[in-house]
N, C-alpha and C positions, 0 to 999 in steps of 0.2 A: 695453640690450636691443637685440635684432639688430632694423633697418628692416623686417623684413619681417613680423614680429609683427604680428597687426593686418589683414594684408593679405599672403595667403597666395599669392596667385596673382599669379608677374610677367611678362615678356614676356623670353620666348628670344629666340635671334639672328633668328630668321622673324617675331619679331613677335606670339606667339602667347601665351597665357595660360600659364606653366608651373606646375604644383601645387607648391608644398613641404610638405612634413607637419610643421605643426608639433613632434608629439609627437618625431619622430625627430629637433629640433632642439633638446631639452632641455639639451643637454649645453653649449649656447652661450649660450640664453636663458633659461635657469635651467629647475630641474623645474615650477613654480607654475603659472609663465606658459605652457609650454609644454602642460601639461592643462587650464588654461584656454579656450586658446585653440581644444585640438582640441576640447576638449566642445561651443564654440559653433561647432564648424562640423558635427559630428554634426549638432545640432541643427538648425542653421540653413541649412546647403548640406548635406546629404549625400551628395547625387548627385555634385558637383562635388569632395566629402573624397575616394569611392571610384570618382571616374572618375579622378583623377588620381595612386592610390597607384603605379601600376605592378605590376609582377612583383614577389611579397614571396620574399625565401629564406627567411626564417628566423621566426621566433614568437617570438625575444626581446623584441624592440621591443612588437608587441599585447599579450604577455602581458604585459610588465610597467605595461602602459596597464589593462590588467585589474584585474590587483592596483592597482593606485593607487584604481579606483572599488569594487573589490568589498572591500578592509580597513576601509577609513573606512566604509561603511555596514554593513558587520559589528560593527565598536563603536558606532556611536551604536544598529541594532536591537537590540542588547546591552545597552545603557544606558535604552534605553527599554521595553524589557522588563522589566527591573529595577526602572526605575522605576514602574511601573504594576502591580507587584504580580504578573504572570503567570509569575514565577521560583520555581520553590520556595523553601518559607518559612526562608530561611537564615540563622542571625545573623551576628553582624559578622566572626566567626573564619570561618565557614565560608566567607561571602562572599568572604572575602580568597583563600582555597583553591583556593575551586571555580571564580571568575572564570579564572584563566589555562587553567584545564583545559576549560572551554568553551570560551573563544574559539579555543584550541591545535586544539580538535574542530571548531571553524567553518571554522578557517583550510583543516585538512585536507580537511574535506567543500566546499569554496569552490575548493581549489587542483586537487582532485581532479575534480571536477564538471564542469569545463571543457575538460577534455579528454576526458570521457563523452561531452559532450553536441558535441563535435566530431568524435567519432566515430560516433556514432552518424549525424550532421545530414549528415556527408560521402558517408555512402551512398546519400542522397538526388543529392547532386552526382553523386555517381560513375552513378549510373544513366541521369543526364539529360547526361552526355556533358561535366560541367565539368573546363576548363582549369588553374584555379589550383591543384589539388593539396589535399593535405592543409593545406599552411599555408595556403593563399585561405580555406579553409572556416572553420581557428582566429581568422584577422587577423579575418573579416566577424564572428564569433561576439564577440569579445574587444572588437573596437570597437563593436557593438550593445549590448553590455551597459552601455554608458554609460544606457540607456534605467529599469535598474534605483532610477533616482535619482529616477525622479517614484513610486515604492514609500513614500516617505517623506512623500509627500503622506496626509492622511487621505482615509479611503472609496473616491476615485475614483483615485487617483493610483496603485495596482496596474493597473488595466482601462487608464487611458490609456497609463501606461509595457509593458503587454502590446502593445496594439494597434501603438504606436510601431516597438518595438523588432521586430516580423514587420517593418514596410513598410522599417525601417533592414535589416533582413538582404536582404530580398530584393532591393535598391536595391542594399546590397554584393557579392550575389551577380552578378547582371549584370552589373557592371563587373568583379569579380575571376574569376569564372570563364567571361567571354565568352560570356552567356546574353544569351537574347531575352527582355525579362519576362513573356511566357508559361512558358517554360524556368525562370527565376528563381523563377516562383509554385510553380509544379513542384517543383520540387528541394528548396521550403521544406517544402510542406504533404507530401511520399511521407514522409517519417520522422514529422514532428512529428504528422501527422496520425493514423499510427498508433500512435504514443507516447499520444497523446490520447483512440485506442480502444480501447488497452491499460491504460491509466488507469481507463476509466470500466468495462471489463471488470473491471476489481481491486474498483472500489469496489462494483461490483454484486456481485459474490463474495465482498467481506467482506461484504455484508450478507445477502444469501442464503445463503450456504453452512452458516452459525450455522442458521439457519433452517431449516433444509433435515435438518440433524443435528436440529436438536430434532422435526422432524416423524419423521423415521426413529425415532426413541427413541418416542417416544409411542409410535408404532403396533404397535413391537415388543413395548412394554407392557401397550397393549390386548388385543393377541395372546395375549400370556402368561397376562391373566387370563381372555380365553374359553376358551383352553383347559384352562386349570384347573377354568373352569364346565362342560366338557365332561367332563372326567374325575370329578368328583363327582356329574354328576347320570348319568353312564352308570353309576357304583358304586351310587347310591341308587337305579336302576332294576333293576339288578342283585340287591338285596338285599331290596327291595318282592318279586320273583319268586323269590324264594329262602330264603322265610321269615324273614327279617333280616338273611340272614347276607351278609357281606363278598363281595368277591371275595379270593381269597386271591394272587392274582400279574396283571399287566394282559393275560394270555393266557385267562382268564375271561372277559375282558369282548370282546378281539378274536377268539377262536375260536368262541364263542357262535353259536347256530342260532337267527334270526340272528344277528348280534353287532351289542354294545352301541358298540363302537367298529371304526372304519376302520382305524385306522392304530397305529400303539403308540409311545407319544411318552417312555415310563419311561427314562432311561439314555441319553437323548438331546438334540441341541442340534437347535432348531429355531427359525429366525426370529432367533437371536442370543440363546437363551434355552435353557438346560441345563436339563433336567427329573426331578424323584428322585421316587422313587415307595416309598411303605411301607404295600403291605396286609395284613389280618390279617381273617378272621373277626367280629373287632367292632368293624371300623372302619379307617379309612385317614386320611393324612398325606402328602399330595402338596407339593413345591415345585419353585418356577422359576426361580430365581438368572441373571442376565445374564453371558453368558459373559466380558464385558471391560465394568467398571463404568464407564460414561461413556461407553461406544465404542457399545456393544449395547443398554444399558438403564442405568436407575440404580436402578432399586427391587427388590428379590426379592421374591416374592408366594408362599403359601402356603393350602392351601384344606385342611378337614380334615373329618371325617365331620357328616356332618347342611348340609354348601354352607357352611362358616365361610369368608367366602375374610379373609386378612387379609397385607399387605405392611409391608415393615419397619420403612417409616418408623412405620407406626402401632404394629405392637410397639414402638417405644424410646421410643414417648411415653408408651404405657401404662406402661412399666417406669417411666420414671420419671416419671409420675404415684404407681405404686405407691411408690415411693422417696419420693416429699414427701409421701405421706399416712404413712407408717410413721415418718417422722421428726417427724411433728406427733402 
């Protein structure tokens, strides 16, 4: 194992402390030792890991310090998933199946993810005037992810590896992209912060917007049935003054001196609600069907002479109500 494992920082020709990244000395001091070693300096120096990377060209190196932390905790949360029963209930054939095709789906959403989420976090950089470039943004992202490892903690170990891994970014930001950490706090919280009220925007819209539909359905409902209470009791006032008799078309009832109705609602959609009209002399037969079942309403409703008002669901219970008394 190379001397310098252990003991990361040594003294240039000046005398002065030089960094070496362990990680990018893998290739001498084996893969183990060499993530070992960078994980406890994350941890344990960080300012001093990312005051001394330098100018990065390239994203081979972080990314593949990524993948080193984000595989291994992708199988064990996989295993522990499994094992705790929160997997679908799969037997031992399926298991064997479906294991590669998930993790195949984690790997991609894991490999993929990280360079969303450094794109996105670089707009933050690019606004606040950072130096390092696109890969400063990947390296600081790729190396903070090491913070995902206290996730594995029970209860608390999410909130402390969150909290961790902001102070590890913006500690990296400063150094790799030549911020003041006013600028650093900056550049963190302009994206994530709006990632964050874009989040809590989604979650309030899932839950409102459901809500919001089922208030519009109601009311279009209730709609449908007062106006159906409207068009029978203007027919039955109709026919109180008219010796019994019907109206025989709904221009009866809207032409009338005065008239029994404002408006004429027959052969029309109103409020999300199509309306059919059938008078006759001894009686009528009105209905209100939603013009897109789910979208506009879900129930049709029907009102028929003497104010019967009745809707569908209640017809198909009576049917078959009639249906198990006829078979009894």
């Amino acid at each position: 194992m190379d001397d310098n494992m252990g003991n990361n920082f040594t003294n240039n020709t000046e005398g002065e402390e030089a960094f070496v990244n362990p990680w990018d000395q893998r290739e001498e001091v084996g893969f183990f030792p060499a993530l070992g070693e960078t994980i406890k300096l994350l941890f344990t120096r960080p300012t001093d890991f990312f005051k001394g990377l330098g100018p990065v060209e390239t994203i081979k190196s972080p990314f593949l310090f990524y993948l080193a932390i984000a595989l291994p905790l992708l199988l064990v949360t996989f295993g522990l998933t499994m094992a705790i029963g929160k997997a679908p209930n799969l037997g031992m054939g399926e298991f064997e199946v479906a294991m590669p095709v998930f993790m195949l789906l984690g790997l991609v959403f894991t490999v993929i993810g990280i360079f969303i989420q450094a794109g996105l976090m670089h707009l933050g950089v690019l606004m606040c005037g950072g130096k390092g470039g696109f890969v400063g943004t990947f390296t600081v992202l790729a190396y903070a992810y090491v913070t995902s490892i206290f996730g594995l903690i029970p209860f608390v170990g999410g909130l402390v590896g969150g909290i961790w891994g902001v102070i590890l970014t913006i500690i990296g930001y400063k150094y790799v992209h030549k911020f003041t950490t006013g600028k650093a706090v900056l550049a963190y919280f302009l994206i994530s912060g709006v990632l964050v009220i874009i989040a809590i925007v989604a979650m309030v819209a899932a839950v409102a917007i459901p809500n919001l539909m089922r208030a519009r359905l109601s009311s279009n409902e209730a709609l449908a049935q007062s106006t159906l209470m409207a068009l029978s009791t203007a027919s039955e006032s109709y026919a109180t003054a008219n010796n019994g008799k019907y109206p025989e078309d709904i221009y009866d009832l809207t032409l009338a001196e005065p008239p029994y109705l404002n408006e004429e609602y027959c052969d029309m959609t109103k409020s999300g609600y199509y309306y059919s009209c059938d008078f006759s002399e001894d009686g009528y037969l009105i209905t209100s069907e939603p013009e897109a079942v789910g979208e506009t309403g879900e129930e049709a409703y029907s009102i028929s002479t003497g104010g019967v008002l009745e809707s569908s669901k209640e017809s198909q219970e009576q049917e078959v109500e009639g249906v198990n008394d006829f078979s009894i």
